[in-house]
N, CA, C, O and CB atoms as a CASP TS submission, in Angstrom:
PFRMAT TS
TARGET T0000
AUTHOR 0000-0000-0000
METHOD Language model
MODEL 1
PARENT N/A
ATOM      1  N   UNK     1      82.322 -30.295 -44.809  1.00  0.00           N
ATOM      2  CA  UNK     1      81.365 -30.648 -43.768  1.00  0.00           C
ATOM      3  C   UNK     1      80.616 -29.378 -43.350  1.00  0.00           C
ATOM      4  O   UNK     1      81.234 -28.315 -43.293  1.00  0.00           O
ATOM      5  CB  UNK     1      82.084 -31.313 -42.541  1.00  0.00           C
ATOM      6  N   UNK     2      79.431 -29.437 -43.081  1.00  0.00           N
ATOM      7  CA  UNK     2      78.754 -28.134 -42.368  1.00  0.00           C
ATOM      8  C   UNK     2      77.830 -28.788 -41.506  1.00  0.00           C
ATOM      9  O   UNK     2      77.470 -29.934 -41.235  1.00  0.00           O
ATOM     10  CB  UNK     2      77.942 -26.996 -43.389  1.00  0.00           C
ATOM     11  N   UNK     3      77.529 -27.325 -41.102  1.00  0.00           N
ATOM     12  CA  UNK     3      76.226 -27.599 -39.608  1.00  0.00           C
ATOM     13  C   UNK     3      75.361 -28.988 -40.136  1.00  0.00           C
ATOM     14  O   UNK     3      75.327 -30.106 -39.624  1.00  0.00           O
ATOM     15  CB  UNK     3      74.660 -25.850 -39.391  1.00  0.00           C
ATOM     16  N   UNK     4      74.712 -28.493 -41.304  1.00  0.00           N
ATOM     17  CA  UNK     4      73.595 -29.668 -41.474  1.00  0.00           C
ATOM     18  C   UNK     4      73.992 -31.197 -41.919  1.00  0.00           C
ATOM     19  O   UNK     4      73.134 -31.885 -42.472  1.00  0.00           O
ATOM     20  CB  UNK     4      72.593 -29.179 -42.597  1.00  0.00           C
ATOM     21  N   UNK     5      75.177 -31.667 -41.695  1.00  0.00           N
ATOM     22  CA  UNK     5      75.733 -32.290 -41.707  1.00  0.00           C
ATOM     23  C   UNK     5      75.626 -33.266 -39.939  1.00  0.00           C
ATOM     24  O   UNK     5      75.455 -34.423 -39.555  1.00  0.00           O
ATOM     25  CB  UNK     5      76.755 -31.543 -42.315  1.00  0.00           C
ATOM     26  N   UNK     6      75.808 -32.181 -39.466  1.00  0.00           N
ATOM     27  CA  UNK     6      75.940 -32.280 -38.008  1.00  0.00           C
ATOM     28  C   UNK     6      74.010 -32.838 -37.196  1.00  0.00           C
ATOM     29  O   UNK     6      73.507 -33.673 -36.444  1.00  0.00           O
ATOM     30  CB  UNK     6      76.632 -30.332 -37.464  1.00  0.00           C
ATOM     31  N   UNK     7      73.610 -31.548 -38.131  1.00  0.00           N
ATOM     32  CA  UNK     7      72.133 -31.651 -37.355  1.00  0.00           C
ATOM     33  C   UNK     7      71.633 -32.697 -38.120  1.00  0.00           C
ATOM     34  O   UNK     7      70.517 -32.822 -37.616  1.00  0.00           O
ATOM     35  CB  UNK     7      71.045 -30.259 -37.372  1.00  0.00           C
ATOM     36  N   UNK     8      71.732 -33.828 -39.306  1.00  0.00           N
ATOM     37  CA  UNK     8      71.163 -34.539 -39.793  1.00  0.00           C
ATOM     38  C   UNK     8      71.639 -35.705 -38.687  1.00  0.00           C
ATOM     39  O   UNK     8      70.801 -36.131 -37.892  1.00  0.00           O
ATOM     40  CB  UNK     8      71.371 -34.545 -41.252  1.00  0.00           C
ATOM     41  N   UNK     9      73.123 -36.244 -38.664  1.00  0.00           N
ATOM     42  CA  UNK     9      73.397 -36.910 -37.588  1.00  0.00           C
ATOM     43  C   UNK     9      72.994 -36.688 -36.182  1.00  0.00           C
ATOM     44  O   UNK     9      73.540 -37.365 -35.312  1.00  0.00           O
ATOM     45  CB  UNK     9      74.456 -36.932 -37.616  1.00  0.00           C
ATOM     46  N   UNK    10      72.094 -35.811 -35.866  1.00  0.00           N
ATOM     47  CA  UNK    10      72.365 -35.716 -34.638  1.00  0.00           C
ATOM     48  C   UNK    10      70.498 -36.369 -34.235  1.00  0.00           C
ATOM     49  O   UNK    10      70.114 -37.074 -33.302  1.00  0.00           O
ATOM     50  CB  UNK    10      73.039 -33.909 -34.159  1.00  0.00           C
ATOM     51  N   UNK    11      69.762 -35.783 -35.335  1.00  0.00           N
ATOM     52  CA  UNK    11      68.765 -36.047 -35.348  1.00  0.00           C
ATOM     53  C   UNK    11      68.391 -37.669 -35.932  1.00  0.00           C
ATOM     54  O   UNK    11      67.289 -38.171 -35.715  1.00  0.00           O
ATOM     55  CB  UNK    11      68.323 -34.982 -35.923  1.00  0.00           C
ATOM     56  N   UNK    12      69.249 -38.234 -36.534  1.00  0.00           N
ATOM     57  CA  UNK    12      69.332 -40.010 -36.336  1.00  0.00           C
ATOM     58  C   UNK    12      69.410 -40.442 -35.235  1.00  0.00           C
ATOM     59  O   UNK    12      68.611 -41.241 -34.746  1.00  0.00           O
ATOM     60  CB  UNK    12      70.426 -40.740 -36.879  1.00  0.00           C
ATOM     61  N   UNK    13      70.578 -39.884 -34.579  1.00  0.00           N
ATOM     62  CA  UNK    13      70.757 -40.441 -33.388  1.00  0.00           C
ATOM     63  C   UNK    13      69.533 -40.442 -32.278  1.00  0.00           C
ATOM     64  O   UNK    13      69.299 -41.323 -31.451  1.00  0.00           O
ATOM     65  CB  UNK    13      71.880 -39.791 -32.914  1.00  0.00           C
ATOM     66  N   UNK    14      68.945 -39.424 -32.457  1.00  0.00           N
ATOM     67  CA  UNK    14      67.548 -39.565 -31.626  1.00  0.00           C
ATOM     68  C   UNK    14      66.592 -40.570 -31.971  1.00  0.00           C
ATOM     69  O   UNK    14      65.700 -41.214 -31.419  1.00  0.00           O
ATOM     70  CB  UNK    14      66.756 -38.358 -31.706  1.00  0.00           C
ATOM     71  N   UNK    15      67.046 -40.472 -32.935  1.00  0.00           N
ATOM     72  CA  UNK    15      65.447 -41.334 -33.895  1.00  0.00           C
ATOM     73  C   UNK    15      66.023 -42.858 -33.954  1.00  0.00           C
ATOM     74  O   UNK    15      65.199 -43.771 -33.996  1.00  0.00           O
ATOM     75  CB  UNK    15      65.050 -40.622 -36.118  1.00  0.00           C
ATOM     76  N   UNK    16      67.061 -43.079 -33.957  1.00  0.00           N
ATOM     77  CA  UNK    16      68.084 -44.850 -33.504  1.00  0.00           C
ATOM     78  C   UNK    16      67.767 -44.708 -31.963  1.00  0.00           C
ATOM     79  O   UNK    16      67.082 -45.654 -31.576  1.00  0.00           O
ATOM     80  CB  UNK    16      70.465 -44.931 -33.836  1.00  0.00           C
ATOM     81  N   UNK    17      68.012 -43.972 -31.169  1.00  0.00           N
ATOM     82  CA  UNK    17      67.881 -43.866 -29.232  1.00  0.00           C
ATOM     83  C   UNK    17      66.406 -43.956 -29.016  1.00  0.00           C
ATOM     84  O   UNK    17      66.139 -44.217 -27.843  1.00  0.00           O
ATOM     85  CB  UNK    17      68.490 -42.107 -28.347  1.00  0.00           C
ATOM     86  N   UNK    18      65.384 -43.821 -29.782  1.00  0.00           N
ATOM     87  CA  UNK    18      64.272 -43.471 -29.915  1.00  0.00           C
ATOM     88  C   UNK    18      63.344 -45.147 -29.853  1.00  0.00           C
ATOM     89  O   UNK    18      62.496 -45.627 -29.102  1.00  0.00           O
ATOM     90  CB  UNK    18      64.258 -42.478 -31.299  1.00  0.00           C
ATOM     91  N   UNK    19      64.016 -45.576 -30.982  1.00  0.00           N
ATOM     92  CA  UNK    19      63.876 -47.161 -31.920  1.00  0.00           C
ATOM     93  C   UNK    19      64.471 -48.345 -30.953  1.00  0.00           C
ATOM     94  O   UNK    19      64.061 -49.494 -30.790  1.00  0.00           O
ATOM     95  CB  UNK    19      65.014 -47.174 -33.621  1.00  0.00           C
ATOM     96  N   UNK    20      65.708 -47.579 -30.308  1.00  0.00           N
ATOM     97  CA  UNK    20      66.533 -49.236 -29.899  1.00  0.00           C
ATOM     98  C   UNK    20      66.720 -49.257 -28.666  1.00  0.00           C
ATOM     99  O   UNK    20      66.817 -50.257 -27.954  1.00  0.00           O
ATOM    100  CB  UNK    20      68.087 -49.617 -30.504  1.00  0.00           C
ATOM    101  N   UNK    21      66.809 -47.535 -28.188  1.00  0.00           N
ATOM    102  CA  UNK    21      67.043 -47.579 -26.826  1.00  0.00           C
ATOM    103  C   UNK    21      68.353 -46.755 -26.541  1.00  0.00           C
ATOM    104  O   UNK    21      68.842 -46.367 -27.602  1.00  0.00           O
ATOM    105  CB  UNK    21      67.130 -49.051 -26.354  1.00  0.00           C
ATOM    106  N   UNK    22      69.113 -46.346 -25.369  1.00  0.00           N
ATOM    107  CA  UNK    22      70.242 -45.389 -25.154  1.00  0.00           C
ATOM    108  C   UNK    22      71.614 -46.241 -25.915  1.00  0.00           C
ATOM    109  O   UNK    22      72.498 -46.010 -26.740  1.00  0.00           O
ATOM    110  CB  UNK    22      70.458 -45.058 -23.294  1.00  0.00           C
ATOM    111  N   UNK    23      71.170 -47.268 -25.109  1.00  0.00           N
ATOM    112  CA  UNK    23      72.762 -48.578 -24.832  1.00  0.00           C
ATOM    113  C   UNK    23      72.680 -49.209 -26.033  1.00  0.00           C
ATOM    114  O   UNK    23      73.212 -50.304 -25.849  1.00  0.00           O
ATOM    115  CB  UNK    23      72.693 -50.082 -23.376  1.00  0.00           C
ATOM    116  N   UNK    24      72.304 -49.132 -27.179  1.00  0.00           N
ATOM    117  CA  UNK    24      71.735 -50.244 -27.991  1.00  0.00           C
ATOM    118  C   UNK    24      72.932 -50.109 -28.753  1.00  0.00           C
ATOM    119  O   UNK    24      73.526 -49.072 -28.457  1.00  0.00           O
ATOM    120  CB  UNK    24      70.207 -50.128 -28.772  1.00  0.00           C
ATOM    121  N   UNK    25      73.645 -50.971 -29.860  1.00  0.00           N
ATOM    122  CA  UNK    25      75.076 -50.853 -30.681  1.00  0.00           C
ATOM    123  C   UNK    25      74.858 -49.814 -31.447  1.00  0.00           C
ATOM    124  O   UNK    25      75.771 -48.991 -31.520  1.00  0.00           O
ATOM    125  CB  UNK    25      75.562 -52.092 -31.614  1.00  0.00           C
ATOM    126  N   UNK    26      73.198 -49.497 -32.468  1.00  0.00           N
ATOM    127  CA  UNK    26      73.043 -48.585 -33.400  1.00  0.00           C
ATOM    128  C   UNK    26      73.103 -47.204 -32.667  1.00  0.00           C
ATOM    129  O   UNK    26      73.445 -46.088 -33.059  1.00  0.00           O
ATOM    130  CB  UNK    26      71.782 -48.847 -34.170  1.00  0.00           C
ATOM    131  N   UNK    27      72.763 -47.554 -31.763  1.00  0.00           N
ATOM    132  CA  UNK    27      72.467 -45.597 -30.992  1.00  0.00           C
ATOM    133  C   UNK    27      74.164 -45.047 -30.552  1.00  0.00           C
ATOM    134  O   UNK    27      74.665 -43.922 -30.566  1.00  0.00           O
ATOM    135  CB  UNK    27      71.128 -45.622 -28.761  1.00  0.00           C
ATOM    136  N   UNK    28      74.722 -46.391 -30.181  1.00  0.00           N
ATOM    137  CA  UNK    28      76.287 -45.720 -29.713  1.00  0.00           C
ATOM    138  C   UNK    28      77.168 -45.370 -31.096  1.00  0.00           C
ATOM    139  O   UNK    28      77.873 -44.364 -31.176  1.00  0.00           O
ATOM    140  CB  UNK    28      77.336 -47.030 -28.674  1.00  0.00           C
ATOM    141  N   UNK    29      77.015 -46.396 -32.217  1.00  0.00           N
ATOM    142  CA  UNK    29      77.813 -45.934 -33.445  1.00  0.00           C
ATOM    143  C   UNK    29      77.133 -44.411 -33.916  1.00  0.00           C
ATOM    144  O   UNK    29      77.971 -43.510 -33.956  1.00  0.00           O
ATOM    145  CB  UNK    29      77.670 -47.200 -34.778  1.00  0.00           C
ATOM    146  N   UNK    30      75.843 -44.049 -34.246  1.00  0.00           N
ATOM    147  CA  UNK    30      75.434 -42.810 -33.974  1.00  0.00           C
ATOM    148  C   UNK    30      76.187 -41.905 -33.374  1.00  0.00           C
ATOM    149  O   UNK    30      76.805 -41.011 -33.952  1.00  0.00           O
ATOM    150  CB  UNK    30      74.505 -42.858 -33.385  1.00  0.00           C
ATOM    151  N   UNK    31      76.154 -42.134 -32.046  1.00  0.00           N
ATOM    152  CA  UNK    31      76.790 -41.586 -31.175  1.00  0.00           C
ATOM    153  C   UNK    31      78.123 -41.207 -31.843  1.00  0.00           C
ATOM    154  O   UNK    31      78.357 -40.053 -32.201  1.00  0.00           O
ATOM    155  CB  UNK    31      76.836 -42.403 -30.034  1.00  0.00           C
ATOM    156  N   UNK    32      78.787 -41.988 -31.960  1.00  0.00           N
ATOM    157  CA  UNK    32      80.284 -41.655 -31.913  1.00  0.00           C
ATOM    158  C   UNK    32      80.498 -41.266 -33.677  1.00  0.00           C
ATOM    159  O   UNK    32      81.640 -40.960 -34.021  1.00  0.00           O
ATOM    160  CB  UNK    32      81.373 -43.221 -31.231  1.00  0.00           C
ATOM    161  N   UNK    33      79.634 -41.284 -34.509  1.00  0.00           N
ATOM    162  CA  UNK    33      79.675 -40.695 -35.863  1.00  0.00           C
ATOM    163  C   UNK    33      79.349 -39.252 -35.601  1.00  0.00           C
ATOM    164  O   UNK    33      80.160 -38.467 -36.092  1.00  0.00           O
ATOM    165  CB  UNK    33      78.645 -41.392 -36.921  1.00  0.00           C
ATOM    166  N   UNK    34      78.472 -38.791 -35.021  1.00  0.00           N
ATOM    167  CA  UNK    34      78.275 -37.527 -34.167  1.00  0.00           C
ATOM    168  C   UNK    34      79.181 -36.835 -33.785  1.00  0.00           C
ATOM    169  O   UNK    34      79.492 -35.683 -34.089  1.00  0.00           O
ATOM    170  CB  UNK    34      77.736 -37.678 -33.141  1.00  0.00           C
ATOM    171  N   UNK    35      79.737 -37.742 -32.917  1.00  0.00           N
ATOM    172  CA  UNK    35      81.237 -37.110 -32.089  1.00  0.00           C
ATOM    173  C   UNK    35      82.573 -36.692 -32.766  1.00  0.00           C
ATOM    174  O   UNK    35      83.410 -35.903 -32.326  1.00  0.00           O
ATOM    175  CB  UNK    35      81.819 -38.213 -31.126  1.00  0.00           C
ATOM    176  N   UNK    36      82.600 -37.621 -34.317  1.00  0.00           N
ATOM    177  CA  UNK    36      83.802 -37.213 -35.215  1.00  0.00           C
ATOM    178  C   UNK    36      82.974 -36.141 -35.884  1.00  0.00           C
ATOM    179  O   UNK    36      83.352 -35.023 -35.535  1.00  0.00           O
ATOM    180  CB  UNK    36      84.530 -38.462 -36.312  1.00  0.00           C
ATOM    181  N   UNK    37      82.080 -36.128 -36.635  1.00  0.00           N
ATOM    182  CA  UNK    37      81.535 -34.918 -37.064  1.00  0.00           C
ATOM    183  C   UNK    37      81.852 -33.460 -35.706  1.00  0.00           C
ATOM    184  O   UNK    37      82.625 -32.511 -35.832  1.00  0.00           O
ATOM    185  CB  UNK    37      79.732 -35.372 -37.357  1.00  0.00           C
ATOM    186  N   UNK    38      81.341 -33.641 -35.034  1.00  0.00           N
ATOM    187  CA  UNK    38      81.549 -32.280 -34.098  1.00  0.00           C
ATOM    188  C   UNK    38      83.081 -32.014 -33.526  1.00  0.00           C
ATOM    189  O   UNK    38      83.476 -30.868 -33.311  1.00  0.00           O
ATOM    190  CB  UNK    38      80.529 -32.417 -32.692  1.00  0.00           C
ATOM    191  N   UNK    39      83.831 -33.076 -33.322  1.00  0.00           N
ATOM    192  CA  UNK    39      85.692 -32.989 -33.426  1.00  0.00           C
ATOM    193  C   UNK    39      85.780 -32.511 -34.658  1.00  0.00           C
ATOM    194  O   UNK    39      86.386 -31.449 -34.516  1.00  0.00           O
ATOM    195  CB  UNK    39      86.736 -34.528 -33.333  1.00  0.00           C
ATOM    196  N   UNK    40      85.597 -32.620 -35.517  1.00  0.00           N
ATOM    197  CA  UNK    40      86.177 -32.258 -37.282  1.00  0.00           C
ATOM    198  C   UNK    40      85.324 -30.534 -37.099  1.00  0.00           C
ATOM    199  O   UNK    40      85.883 -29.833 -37.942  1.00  0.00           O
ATOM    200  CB  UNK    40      85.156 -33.799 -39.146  1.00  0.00           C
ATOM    201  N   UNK    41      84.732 -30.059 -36.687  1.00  0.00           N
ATOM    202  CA  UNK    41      84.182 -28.986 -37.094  1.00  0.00           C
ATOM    203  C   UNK    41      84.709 -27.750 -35.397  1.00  0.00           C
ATOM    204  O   UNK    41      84.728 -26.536 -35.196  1.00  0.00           O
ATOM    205  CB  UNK    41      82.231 -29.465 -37.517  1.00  0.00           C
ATOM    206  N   UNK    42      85.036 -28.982 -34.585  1.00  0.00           N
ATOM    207  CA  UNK    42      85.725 -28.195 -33.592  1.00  0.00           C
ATOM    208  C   UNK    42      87.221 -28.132 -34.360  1.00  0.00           C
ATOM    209  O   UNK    42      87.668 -27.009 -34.594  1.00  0.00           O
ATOM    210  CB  UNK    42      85.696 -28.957 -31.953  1.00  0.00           C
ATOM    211  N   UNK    43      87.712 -28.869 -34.608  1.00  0.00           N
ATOM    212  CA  UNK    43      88.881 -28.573 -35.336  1.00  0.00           C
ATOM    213  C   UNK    43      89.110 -27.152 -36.173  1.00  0.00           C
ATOM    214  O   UNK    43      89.654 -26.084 -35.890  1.00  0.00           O
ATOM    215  CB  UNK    43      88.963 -29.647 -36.226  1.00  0.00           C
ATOM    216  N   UNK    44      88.400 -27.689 -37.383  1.00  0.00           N
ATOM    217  CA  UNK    44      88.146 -26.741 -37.901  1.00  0.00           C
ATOM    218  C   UNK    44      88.072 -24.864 -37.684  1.00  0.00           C
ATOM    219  O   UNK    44      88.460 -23.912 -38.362  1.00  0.00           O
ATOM    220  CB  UNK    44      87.354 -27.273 -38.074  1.00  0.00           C
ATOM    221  N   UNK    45      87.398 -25.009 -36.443  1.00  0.00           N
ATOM    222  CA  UNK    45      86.734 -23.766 -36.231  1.00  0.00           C
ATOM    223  C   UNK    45      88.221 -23.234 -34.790  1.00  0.00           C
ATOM    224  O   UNK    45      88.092 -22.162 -34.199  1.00  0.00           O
ATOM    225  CB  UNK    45      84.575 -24.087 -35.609  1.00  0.00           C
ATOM    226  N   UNK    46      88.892 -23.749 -34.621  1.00  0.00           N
ATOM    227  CA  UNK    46      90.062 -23.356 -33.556  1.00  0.00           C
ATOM    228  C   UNK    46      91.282 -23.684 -34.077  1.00  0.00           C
ATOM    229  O   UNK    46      92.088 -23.665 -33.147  1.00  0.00           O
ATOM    230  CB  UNK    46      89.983 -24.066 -32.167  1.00  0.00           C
ATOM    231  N   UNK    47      91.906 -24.026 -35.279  1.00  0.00           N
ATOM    232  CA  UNK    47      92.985 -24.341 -36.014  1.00  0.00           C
ATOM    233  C   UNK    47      93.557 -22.735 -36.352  1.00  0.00           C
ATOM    234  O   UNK    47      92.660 -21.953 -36.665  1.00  0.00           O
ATOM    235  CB  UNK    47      92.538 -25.355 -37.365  1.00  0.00           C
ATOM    236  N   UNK    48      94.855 -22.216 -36.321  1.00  0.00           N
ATOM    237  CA  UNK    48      95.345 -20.939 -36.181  1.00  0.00           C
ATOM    238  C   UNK    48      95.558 -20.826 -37.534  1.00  0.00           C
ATOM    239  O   UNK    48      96.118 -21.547 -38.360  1.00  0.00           O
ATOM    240  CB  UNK    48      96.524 -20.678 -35.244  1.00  0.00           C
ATOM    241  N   UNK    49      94.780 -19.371 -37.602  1.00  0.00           N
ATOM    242  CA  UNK    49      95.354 -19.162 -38.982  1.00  0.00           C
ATOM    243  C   UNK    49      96.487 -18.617 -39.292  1.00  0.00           C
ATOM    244  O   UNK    49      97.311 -18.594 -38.377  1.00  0.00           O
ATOM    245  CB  UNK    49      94.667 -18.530 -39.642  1.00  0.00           C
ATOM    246  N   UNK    50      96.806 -18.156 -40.318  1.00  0.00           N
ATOM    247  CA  UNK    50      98.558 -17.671 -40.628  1.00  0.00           C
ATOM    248  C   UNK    50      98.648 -16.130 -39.995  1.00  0.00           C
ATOM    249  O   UNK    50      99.747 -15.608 -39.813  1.00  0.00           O
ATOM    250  CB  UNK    50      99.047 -17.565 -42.693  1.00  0.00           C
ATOM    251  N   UNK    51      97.223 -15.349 -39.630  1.00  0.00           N
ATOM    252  CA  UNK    51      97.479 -13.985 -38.617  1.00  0.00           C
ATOM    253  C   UNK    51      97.708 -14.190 -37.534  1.00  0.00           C
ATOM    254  O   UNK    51      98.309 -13.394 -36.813  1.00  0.00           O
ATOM    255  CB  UNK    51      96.519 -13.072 -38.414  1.00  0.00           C
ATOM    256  N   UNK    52      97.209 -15.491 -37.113  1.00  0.00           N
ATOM    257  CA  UNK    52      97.289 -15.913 -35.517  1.00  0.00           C
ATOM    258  C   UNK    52      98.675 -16.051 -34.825  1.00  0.00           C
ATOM    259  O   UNK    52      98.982 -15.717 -33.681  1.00  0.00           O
ATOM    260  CB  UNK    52      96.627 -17.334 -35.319  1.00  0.00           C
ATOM    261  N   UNK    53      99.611 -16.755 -36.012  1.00  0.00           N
ATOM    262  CA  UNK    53     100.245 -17.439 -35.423  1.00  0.00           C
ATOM    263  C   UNK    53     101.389 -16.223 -35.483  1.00  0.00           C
ATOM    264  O   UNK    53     101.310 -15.180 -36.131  1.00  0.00           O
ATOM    265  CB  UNK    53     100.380 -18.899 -35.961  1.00  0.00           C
ATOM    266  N   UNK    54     102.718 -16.766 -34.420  1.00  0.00           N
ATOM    267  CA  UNK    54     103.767 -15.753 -33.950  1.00  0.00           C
ATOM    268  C   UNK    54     104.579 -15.631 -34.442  1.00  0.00           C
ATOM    269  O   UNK    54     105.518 -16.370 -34.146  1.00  0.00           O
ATOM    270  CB  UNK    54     104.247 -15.767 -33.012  1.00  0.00           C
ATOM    271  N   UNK    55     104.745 -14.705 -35.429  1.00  0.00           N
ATOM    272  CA  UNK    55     106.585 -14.037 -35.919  1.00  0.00           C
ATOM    273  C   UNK    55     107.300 -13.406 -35.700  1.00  0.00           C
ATOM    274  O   UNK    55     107.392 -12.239 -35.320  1.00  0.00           O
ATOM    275  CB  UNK    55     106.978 -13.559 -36.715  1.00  0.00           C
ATOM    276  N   UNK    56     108.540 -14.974 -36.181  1.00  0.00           N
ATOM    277  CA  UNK    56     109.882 -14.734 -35.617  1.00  0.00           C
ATOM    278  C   UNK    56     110.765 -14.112 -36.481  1.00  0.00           C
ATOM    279  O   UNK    56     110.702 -14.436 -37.667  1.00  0.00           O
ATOM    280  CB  UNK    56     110.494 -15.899 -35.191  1.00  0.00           C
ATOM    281  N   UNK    57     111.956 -12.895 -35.964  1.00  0.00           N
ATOM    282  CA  UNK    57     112.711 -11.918 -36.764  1.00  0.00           C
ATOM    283  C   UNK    57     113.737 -12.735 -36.715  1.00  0.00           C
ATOM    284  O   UNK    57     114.794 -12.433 -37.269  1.00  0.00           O
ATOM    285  CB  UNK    57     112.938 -10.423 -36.301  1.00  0.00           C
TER
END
């Protein structure tokens, strides 16, 4: 997944909010396809790597 992944969805979603309206079913599934894209890349980007994490003797 990358940014433009993100900014392609994000820029539907305007252009569905644009077409149908805020509340409309297409603008909220948008919505929330958006929202797993940006969870998956928040994930991503705060998941500890193997320097992060704490060792035990």
């Amino acid at each position: 997944m990358a940014r433009k992944d993100i900014e392609i969805q994000r820029k539907n979603m305007i252009d569905t909010a644009r077409k149908y309206g805020m509340n409309a079913t297409e603008t909220i599934r948008c919505s929330q396809e958006l929202d797993h894209l940006l969870n998956q890349e928040l994930k991503m980007n705060t998941a500890p790597s193997q320097d992060d994490t704490l060792q035990t003797n």
